[in-house]
N, CA and C atoms as an extended XYZ file, in Angstrom:
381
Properties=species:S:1:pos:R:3:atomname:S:1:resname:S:1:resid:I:1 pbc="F F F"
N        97.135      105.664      117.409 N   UNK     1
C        97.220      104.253      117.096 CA  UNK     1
C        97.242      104.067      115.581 C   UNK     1
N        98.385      103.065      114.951 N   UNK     2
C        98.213      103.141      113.817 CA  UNK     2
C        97.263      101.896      112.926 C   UNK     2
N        96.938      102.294      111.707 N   UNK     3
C        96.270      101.410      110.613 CA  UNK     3
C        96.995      100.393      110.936 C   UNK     3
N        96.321       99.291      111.188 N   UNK     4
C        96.898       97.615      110.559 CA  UNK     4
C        95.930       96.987      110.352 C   UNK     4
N        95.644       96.821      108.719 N   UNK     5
C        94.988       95.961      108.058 CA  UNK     5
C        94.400       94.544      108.539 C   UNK     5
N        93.994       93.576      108.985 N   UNK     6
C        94.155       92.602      109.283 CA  UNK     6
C        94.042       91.638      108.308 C   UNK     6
N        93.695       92.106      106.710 N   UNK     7
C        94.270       90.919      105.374 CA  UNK     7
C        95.189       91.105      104.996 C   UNK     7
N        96.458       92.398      105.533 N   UNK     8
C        97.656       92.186      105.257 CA  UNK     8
C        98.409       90.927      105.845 C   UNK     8
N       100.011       90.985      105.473 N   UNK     9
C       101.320       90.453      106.385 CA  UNK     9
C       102.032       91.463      106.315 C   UNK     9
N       103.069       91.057      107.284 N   UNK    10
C       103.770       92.438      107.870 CA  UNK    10
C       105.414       92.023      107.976 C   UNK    10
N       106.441       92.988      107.850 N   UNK    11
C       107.712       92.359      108.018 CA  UNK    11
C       107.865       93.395      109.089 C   UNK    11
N       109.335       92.856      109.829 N   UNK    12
C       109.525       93.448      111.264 CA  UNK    12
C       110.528       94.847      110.762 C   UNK    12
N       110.501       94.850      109.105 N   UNK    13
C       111.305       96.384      108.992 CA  UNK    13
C       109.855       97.045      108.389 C   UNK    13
N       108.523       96.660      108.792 N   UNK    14
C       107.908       98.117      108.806 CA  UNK    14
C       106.901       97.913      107.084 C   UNK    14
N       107.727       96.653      106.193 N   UNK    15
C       106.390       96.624      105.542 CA  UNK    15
C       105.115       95.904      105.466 C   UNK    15
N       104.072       96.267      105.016 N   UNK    16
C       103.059       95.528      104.391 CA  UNK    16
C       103.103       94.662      103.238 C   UNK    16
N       102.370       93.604      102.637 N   UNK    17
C       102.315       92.675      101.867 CA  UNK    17
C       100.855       92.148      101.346 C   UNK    17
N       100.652       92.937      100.768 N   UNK    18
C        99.201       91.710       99.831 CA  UNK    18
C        99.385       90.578       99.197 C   UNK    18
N        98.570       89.591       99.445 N   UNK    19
C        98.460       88.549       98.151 CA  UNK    19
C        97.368       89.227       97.395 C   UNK    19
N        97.781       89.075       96.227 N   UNK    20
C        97.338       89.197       95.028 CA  UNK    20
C        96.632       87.749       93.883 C   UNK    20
N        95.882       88.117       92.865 N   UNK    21
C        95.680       86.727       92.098 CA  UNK    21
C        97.303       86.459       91.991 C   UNK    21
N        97.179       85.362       91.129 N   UNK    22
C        98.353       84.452       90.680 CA  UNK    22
C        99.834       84.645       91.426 C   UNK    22
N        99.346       85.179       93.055 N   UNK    23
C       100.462       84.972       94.548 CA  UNK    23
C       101.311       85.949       94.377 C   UNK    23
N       100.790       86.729       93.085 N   UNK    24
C       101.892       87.999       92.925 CA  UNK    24
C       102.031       88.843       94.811 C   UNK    24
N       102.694       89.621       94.807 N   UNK    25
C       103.024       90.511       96.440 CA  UNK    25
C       102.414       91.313       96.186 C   UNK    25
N       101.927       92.454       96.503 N   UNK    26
C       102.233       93.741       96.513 CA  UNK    26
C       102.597       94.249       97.967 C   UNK    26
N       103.513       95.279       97.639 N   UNK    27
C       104.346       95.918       98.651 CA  UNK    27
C       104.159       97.572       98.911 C   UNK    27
N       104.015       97.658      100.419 N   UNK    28
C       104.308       98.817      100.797 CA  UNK    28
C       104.785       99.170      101.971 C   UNK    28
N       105.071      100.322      102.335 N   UNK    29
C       105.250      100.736      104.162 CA  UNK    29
C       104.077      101.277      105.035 C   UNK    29
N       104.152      100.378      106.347 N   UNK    30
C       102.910      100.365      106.990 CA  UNK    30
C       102.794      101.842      107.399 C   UNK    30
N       101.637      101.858      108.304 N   UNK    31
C       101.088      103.320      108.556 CA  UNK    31
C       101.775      104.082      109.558 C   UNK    31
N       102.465      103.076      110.459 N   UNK    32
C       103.165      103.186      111.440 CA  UNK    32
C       104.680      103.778      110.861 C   UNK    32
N       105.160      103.268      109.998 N   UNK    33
C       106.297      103.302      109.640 CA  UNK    33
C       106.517      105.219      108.872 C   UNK    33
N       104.910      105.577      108.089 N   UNK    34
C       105.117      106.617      107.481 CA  UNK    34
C       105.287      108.157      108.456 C   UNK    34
N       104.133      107.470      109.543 N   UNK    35
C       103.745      108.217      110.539 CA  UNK    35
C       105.396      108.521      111.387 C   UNK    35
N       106.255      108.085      111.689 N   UNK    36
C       107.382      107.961      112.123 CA  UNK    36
C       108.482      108.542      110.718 C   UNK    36
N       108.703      108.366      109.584 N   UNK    37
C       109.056      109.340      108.950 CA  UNK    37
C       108.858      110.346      108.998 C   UNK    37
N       107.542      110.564      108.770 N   UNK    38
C       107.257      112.168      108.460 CA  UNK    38
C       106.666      112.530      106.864 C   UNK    38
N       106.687      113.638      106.534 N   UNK    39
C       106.453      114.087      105.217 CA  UNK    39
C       107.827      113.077      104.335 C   UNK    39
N       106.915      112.564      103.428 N   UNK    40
C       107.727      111.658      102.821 CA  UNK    40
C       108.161      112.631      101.380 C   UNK    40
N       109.637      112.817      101.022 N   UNK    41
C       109.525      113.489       99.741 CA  UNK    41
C       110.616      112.750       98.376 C   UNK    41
N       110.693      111.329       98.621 N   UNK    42
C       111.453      110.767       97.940 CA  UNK    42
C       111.396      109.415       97.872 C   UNK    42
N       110.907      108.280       96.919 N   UNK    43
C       111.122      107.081       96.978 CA  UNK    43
C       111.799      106.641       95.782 C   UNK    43
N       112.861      106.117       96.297 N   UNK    44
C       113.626      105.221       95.508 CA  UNK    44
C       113.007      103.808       94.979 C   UNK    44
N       112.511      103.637       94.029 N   UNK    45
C       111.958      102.562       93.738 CA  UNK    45
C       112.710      101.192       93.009 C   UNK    45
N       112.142      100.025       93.397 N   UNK    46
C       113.163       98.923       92.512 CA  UNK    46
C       113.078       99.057       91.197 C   UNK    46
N       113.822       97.914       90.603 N   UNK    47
C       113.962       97.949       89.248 CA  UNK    47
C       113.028       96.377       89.189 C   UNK    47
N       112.250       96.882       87.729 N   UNK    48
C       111.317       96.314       87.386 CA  UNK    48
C       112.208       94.752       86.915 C   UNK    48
N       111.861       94.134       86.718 N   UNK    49
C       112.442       92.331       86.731 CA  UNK    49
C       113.862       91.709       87.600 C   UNK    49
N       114.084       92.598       87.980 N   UNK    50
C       115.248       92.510       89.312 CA  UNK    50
C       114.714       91.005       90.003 C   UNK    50
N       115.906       90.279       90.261 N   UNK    51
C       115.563       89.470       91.115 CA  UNK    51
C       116.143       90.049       92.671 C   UNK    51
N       115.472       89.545       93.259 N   UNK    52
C       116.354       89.902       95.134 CA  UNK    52
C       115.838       88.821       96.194 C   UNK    52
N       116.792       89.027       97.384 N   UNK    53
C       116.991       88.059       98.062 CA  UNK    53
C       115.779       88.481       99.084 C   UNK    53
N       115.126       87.542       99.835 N   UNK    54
C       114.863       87.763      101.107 CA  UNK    54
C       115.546       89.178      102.173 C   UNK    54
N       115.003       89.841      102.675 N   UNK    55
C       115.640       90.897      103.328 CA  UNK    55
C       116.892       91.781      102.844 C   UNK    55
N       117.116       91.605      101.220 N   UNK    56
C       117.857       92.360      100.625 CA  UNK    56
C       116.759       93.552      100.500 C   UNK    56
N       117.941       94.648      100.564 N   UNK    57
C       117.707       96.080      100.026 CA  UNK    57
C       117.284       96.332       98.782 C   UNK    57
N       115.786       97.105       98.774 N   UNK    58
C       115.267       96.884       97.306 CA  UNK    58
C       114.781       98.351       96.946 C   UNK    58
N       115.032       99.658       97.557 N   UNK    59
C       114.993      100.526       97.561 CA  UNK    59
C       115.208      101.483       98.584 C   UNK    59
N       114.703      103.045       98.917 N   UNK    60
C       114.562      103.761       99.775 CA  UNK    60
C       114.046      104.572      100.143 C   UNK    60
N       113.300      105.551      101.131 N   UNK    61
C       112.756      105.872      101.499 CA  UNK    61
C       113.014      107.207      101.982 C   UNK    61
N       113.147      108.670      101.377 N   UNK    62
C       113.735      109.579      102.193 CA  UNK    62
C       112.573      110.901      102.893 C   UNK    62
N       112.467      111.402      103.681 N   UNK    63
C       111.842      111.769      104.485 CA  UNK    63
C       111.815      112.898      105.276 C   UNK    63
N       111.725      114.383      105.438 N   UNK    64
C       112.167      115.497      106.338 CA  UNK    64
C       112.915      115.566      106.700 C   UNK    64
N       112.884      114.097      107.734 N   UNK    65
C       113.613      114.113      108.957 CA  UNK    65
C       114.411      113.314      108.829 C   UNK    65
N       114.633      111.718      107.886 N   UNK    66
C       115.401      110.682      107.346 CA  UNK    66
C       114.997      110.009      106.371 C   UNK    66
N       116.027      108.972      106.199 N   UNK    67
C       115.568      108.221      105.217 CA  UNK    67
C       115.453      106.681      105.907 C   UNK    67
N       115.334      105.745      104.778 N   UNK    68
C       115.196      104.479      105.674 CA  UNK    68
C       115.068      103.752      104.657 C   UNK    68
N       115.990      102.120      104.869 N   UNK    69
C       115.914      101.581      103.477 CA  UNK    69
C       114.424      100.767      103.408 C   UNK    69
N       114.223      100.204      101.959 N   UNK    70
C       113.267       99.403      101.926 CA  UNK    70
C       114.214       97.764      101.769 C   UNK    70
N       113.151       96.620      102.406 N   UNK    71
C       113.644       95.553      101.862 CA  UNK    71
C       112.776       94.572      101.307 C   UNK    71
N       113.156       93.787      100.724 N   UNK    72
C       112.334       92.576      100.254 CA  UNK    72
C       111.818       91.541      101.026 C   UNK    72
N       110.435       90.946      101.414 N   UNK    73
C       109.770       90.943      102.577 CA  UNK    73
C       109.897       89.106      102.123 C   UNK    73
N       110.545       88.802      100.863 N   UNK    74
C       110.636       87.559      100.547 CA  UNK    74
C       111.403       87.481       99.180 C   UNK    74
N       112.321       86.071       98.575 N   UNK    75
C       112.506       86.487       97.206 CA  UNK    75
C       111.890       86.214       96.253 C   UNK    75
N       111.775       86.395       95.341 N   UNK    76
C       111.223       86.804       94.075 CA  UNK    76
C       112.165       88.035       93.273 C   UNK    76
N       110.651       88.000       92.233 N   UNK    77
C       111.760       89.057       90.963 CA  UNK    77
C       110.183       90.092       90.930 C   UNK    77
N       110.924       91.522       90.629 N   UNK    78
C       109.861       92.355       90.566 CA  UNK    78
C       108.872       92.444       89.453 C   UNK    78
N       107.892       92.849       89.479 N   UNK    79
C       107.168       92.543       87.961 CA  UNK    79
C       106.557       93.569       87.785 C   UNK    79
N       106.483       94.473       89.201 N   UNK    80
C       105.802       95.674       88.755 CA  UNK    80
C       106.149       96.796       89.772 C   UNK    80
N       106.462       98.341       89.387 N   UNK    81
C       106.666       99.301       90.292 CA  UNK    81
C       105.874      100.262       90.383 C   UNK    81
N       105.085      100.839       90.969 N   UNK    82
C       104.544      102.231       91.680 CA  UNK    82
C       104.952      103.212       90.630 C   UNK    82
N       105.012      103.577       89.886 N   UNK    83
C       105.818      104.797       88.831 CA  UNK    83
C       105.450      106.413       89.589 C   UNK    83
N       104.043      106.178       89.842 N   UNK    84
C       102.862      107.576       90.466 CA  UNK    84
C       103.897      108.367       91.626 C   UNK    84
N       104.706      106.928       91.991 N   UNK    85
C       105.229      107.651       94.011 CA  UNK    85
C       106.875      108.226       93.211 C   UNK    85
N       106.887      108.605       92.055 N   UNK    86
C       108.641      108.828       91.884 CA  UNK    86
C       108.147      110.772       91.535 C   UNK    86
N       106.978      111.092       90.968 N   UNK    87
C       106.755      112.125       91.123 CA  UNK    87
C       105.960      112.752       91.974 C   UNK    87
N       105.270      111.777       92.876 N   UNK    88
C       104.002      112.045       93.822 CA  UNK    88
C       104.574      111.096       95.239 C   UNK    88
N       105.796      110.949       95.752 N   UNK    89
C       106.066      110.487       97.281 CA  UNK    89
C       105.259      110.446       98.190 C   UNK    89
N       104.641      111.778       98.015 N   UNK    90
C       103.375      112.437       99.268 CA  UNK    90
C       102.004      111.597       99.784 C   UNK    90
N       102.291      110.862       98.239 N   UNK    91
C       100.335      109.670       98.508 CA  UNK    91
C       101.147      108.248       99.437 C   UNK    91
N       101.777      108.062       99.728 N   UNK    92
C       102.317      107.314      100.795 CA  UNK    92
C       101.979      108.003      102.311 C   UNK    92
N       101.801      109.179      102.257 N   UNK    93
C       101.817      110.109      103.713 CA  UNK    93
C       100.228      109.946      103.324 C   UNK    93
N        99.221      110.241      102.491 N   UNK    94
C        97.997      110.708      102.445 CA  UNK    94
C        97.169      108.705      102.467 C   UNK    94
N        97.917      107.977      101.772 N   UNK    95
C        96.959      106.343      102.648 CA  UNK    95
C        98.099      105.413      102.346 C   UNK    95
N        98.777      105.061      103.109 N   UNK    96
C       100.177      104.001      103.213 CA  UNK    96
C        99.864      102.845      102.467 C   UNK    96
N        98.469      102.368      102.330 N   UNK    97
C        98.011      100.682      102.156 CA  UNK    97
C        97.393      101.017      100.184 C   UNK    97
N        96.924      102.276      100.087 N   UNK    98
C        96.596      102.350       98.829 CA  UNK    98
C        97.819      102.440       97.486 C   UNK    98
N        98.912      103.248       98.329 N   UNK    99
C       100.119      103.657       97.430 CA  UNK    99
C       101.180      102.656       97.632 C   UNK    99
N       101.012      101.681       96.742 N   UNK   100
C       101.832      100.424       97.034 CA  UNK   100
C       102.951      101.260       96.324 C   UNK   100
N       103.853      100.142       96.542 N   UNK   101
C       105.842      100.605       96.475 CA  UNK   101
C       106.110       99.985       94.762 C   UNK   101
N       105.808       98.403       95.141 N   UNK   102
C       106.243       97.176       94.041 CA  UNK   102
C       105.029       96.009       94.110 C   UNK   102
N       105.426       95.425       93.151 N   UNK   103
C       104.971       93.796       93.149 CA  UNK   103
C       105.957       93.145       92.667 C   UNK   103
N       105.815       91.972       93.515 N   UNK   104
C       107.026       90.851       93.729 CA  UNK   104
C       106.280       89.737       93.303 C   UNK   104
N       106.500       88.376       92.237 N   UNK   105
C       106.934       87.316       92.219 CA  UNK   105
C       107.137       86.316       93.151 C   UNK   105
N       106.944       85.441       94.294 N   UNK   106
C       107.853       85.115       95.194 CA  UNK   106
C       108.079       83.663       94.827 C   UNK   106
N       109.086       83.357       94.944 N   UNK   107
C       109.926       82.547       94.697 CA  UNK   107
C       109.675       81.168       95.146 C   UNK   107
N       108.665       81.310       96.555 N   UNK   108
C       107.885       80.306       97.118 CA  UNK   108
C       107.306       80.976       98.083 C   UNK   108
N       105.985       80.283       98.521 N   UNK   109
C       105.252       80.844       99.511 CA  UNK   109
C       105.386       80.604      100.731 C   UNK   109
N       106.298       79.720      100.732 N   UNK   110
C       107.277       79.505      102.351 CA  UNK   110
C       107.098       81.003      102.736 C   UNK   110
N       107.416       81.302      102.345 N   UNK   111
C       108.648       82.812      102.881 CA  UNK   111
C       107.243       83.919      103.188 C   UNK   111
N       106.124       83.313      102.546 N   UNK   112
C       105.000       84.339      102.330 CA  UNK   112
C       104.384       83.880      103.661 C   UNK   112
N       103.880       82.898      103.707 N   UNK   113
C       103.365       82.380      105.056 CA  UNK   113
C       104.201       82.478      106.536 C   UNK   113
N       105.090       82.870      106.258 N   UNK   114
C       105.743       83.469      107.517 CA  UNK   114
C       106.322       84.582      107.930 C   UNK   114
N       105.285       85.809      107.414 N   UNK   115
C       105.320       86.611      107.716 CA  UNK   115
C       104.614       86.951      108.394 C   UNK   115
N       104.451       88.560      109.275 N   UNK   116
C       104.058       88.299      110.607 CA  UNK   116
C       102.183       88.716      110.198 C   UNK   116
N       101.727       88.279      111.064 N   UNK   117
C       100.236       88.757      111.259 CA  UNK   117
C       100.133       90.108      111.710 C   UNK   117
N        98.623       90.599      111.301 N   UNK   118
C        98.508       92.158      111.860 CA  UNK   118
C        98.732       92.038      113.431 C   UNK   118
N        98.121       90.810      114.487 N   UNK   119
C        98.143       90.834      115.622 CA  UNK   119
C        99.543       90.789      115.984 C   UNK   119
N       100.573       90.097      115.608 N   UNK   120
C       101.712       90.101      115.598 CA  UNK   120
C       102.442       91.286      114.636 C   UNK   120
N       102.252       91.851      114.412 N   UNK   121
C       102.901       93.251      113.935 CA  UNK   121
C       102.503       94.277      115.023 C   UNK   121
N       101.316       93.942      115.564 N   UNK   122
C       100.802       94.986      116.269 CA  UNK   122
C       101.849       94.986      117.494 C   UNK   122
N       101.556       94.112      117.918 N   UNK   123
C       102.799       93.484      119.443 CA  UNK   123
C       104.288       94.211      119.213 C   UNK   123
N       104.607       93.436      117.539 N   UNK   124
C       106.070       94.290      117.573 CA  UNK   124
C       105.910       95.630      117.610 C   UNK   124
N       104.783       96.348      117.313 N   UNK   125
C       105.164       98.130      117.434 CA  UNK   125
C       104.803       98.933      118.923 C   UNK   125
N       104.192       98.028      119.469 N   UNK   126
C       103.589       97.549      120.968 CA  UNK   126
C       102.785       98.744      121.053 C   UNK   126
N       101.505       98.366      119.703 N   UNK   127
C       100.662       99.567      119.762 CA  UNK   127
C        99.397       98.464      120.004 C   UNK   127
């Protein structure tokens, strides 16, 4: 059974989402999602002040066995990236929720408040 936080939000491609002070994001891939990769040995990370869309492609994810894209769980512009996971991938496999990806900006909190709950993330992985 996997980790789900219950002060996270969750998107239905598999990431996590913190609020942060001043509504900043932080972003990562849930436990479920790493556990189903595998040994993780590659993250493509965004670019730092990038703006992106809602469910646009904002990096990637490559893996033993595959890869898998990342997306943006809302829009905003990035303000901050993970630097640790471009030479160290592996601390994503060792705690999914500690080794965040990015931090996002969001553009409005519409988009933040409707993302899914841990109970409702849980359902979608029908764990």
């Amino acid at each position: 059974m996997s980790n789900i936080p219950k002060v996270l939000r969750y998107t239905e491609s598999h990431s996590w989402v913190g609020v942060l002070e001043d509504d900043i994001l932080m972003v990562g891939i849930t436990d479920y999602a790493q556990n189903s990769l595998g040994d993780i040995v590659f993250v493509e990370l965004p670019e730092d002040g990038m703006h992106y869309q809602q469910d646009q492609q904002i990096g990637m994810i490559e893996s033993v066995k595959t890869s898998s894209d990342i997306y943006a769980p809302v829009t905003g512009k990035v303000v901050e990236v993970n630097q640790q996971l471009a030479d160290n991938p592996e601390l994503i496999n060792d705690d999914p929720y500690t080794a965040w990806i990015y931090k996002i900006l969001p553009a409005s909190l519409v988009e933040v408040e409707q993302l899914l709950k841990a109970q409702d993330y849980q359902d979608l992985i029908g764990e």
